[in-house]
Structure formats: C-alpha cells, structure tokens
C-alpha positions as CSV (number, residue, x, y, z in Angstrom):
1,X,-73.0,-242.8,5.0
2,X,-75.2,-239.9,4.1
3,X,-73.1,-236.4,5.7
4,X,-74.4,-233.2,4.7
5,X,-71.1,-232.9,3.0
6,X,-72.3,-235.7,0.4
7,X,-75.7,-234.5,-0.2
8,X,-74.3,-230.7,-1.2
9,X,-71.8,-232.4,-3.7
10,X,-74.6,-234.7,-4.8
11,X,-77.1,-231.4,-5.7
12,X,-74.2,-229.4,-6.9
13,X,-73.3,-231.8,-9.3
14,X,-76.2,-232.6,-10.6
15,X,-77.0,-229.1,-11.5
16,X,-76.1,-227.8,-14.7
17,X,-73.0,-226.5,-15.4
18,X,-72.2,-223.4,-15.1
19,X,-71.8,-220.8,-18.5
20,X,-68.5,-219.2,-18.8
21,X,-70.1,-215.5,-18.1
22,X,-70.9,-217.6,-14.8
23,X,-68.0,-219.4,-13.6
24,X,-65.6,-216.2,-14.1
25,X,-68.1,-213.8,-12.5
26,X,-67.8,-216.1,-9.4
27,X,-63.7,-216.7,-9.9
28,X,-64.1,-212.6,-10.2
29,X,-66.0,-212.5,-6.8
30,X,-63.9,-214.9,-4.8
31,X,-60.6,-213.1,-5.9
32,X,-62.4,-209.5,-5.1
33,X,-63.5,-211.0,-1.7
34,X,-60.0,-212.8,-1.2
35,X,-58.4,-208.9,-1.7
36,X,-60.7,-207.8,0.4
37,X,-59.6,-210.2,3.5
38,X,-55.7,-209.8,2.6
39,X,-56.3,-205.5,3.4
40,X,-54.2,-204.8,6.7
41,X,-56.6,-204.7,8.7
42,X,-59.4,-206.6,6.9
43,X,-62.3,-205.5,5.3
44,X,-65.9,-206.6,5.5
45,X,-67.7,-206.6,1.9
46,X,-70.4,-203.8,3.8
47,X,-67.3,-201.8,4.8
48,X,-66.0,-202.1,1.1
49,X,-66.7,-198.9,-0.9
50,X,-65.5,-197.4,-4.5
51,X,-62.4,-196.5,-2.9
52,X,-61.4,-200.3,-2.3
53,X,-63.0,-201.4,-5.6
54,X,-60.1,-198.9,-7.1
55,X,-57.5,-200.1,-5.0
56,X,-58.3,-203.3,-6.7
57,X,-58.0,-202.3,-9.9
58,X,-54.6,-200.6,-9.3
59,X,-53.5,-203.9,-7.5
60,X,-54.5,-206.0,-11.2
61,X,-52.1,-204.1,-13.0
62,X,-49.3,-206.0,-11.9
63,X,-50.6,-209.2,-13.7
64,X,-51.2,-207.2,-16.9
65,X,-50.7,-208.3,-20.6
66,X,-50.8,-204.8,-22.4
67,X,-48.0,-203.0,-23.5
68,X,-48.9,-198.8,-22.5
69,X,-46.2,-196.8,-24.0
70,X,-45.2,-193.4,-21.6
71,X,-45.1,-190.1,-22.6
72,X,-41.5,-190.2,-22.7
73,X,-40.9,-193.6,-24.8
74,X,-40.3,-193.7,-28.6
75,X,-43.1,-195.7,-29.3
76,X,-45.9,-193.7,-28.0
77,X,-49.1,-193.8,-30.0
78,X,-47.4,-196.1,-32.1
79,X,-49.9,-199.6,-32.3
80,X,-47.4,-201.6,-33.5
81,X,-44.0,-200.7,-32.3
82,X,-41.0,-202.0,-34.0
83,X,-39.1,-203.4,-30.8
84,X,-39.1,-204.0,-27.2
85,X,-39.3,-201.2,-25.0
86,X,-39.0,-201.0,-20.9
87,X,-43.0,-199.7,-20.5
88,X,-45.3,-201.2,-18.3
89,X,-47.7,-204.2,-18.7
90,X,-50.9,-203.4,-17.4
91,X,-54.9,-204.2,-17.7
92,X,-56.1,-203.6,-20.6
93,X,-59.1,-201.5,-20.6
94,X,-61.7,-204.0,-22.3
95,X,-61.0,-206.8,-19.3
96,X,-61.2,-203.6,-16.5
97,X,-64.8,-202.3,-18.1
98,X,-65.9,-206.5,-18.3
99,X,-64.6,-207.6,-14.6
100,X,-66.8,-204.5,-12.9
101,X,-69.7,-205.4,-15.0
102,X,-69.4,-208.8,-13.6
103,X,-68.7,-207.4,-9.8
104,X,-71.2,-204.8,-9.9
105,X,-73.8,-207.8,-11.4
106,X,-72.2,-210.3,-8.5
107,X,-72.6,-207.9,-5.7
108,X,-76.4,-207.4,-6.2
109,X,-76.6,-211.3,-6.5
110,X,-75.3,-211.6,-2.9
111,X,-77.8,-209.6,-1.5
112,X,-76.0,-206.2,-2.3
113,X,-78.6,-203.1,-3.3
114,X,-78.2,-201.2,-6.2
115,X,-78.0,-197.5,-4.6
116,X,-74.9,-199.3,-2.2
117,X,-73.0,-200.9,-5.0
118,X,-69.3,-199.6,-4.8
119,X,-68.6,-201.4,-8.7
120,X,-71.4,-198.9,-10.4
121,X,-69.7,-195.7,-8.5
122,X,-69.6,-192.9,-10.9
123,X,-65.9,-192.6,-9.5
124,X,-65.4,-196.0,-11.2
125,X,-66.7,-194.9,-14.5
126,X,-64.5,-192.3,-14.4
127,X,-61.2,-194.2,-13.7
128,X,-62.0,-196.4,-16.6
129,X,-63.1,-193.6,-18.9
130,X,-59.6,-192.1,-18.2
131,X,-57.9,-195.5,-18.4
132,X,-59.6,-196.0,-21.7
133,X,-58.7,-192.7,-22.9
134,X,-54.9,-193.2,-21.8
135,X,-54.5,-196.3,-23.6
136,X,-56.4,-195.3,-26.8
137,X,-53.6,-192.4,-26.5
138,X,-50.6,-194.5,-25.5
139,X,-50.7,-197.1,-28.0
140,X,-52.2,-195.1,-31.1
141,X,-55.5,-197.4,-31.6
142,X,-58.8,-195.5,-31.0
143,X,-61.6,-197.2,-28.9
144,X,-64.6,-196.9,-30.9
145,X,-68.0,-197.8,-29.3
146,X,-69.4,-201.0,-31.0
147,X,-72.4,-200.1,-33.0
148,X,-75.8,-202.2,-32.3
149,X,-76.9,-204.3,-35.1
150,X,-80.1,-203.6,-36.6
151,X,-82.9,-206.5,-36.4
152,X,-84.2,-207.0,-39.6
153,X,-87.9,-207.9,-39.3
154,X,-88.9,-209.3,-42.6
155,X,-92.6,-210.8,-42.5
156,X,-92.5,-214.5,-42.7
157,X,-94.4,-214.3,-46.4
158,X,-91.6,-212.3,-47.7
159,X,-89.4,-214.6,-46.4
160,X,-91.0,-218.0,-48.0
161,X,-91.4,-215.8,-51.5
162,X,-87.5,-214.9,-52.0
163,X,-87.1,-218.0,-51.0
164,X,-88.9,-221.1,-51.9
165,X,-86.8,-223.9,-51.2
166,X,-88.5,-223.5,-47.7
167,X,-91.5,-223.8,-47.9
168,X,-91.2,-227.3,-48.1
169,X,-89.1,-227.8,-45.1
C-alpha cells in the first residue's frame, strides 16, 4: 500500500542527513513558531515583528545556564566566584547572538524578505549589544571580537621546495 504518507517518509529518508547548523536552525524555528501560537491570542508569523522576536528572548531566560551576578551581589565582575550565590541563570549571550543568526537565516528560507525580517531588527542588535555588555560586566570576563585568520597563499613551488618529501606523493 503506496499512501502519500509512505512516499514522503520514503524521500525524506533517503535524503541526506541533515548538518548540525541544519537540524537546530529547524528545532530553533519550530520552538520560535510553537511561541508564536502559545501568545494569548495567537500570532501569525506575518503579524510577528521585533517586538515578539524580544519577547522571545526574555521568555529563554528561564531555561538559562549562566550565572549573571547583580549589582548588589558580592561576586559581581568576579569570573570565578568562590561560592554559590542566589543570582539569576540566564542565556548566555554567545547562544542569544547564534539562535537569531539562525532565525533571521530560517525566516528568509520560508519565504520571508529581508527588508520584513523581525530577527535582523536594529532593535535586536541592540538588546544583544546591551545583553553582551551586561554580562561582560557582571561576571568580570571581557567579550573580545574573534579576530579572522589570515590565508596564507604560498605559491605551490615554494611549497614543493621547503618541502620535498612531496613531491613524490
């Protein structure tokens, strides 16, 4: 028995699998679109806007895994604090700035345009700029921007000079 059913399994599975960039841009996209439909009263992906896309963020602080010191605690801008304190887990910055690359690359993948995506708002940048700098401040490690490696384009030749054995390979 042939249903359609079948025949999408069947073409699914024989496609190759999916990277890991992959597979959690589209867990990232189904839990977005889940929040989206849990809003009182629901919200249609071309109702969402930069407004909802920060609600989001604020909501995924409850399932955080980094320790951000307050003003108030002992430990602030302390990296490696010598005991336990009552501060909040929350995102860390790093995963924020990754997901919304991944939402803002998902939403123009569903058909989304550029100039309408709500993830590449300059209001998001902004939150995650200020995230980023509270952080950095909170528990005493600096963000520094990764610096790009230089290509080193050596000319084959110079290459099969300094280095015989492969010339023979």
């Amino acid at each position: 028995m042939n249903s359609k059913d079948d025949q999408g399994s069947a073409s699914a599975s024989s496609q190759a699998p999916l990277s890991r960039y992959e597979s959690q841009k589209r867990r990232d996209w189904n839990t977005f679109g889940q929040y989206l439909k849990n809003q009182r009263p629901p919200v249609s992906l071309s109702q969402c806007n930069c407004s909802h896309v920060l609600e989001f963020l604020r909501y995924l602080d409850q399932f955080g895994k980094t320790k951000v010191h307050l003003h108030g605690c002992v430990f602030f801008g302390q990296p490696d604090p010598p005991a336990p304190c009552t501060c909040p887990l929350r995102q860390a910055w790093g995963s924020l700035d990754a997901l919304i690359g991944r939402l803002r690359a998902a939403y123009e993948e569903h058909g989304g345009s550029p100039e309408t995506n709500p993830f590449g708002n300059g209001a998001i940048r902004v939150y995650l700029r200020e995230v980023k700098d509270c952080q950095s401040k909170a528990r005493g490690i600096p963000y520094k921007k990764k610096k790009k490696r230089k290509i080193n384009h050596k000319p084959v030749d110079d290459l099969l000079i300094n280095n015989p054995k492969q010339q023979h390979a």
